[in-house]
N, C-alpha and C positions, 0 to 999 in steps of 0.2 A: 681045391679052388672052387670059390663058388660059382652057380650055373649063370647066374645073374652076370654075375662078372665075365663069365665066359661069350657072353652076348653081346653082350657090348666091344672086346676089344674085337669081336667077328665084326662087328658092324662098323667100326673103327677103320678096321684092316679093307673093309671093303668098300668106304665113301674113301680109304687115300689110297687103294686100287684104281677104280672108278675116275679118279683125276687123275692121276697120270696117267691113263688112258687117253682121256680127252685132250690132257695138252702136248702129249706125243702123237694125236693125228692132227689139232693145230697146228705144230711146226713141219712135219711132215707136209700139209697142204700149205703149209707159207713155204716153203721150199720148192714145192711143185710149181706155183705159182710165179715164184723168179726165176726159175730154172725155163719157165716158158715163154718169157719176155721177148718181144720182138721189137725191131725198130719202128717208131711209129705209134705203139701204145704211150697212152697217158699214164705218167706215173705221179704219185703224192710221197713227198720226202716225209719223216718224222719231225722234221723243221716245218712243215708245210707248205714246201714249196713245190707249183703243179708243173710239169715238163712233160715233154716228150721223150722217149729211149729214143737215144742214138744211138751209140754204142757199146760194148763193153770188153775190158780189160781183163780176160781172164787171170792173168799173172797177177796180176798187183788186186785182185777182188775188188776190181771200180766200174764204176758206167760213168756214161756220159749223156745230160741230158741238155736235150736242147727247148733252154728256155726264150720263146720270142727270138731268135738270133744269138742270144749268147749261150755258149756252149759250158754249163758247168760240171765239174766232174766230182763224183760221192761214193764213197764205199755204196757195197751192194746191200749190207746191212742195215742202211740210212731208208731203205724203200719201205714205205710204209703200204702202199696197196700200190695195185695194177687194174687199167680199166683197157683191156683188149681193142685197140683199133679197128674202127667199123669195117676196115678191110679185111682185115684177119676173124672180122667172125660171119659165123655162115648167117645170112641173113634171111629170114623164108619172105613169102614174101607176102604182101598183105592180101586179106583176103576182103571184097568187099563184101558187105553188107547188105543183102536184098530183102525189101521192104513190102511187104507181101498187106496190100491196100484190104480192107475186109470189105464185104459188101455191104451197102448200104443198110443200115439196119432200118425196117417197118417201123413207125413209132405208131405204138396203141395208145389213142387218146380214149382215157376211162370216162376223163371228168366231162365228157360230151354225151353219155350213153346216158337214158333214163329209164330206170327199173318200175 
């Protein structure tokens, strides 16, 4: 076999390494991510519709989102992202800003001096 050849299917073998790497911790972290859904968070459907988690159906793999009052129900699979409800995330809190004034600066007038 040539060496040249041998370099390539190495490199080959290691950029489709390389990706299924990164798309089994993608789904791994979209997994994570509905697994930690609480009621109250904003969710975005792959239809594009924006709600809130109600509830969910473990058995049948649904939620329930409550849009504006009406409550419509999606596989779980249909969630396209999760935006954590401002109650459920820790929130620190703000830190103000202090504005530390400098002293007045001397101004040297040159164009008044004569040499």
């Amino acid at each position: 076999m040539n060496p040249m050849m041998l370099v390539m299917l190495l490199v080959v073998g290691g950029m489709m390494f390389m990706t299924s790497r990164k798309q089994k911790q993608a789904q791994a972290d979209r997994q994570n991510s509905l697994n930690a859904i609480q009621p109250g968070d904003e969710i975005i459907t792959i239809g594009g519709l924006h709600g809130t988690f109600h509830e969910e159906d473990v058995a049948k793999g649904t939620i329930t989102l409550d849009c504006e009052g009406v409550f419509l129900v999606f596989e779980k699979s249909a969630i396209k992202s999760v935006k954590p409800a401002v109650s459920n995330m820790e929130e620190e809190p703000a830190q103000e800003e202090t504005i530390v004034e400098d002293a007045p600066e001397q101004e040297d007038d040159f164009s008044n001096q004569d040499n």
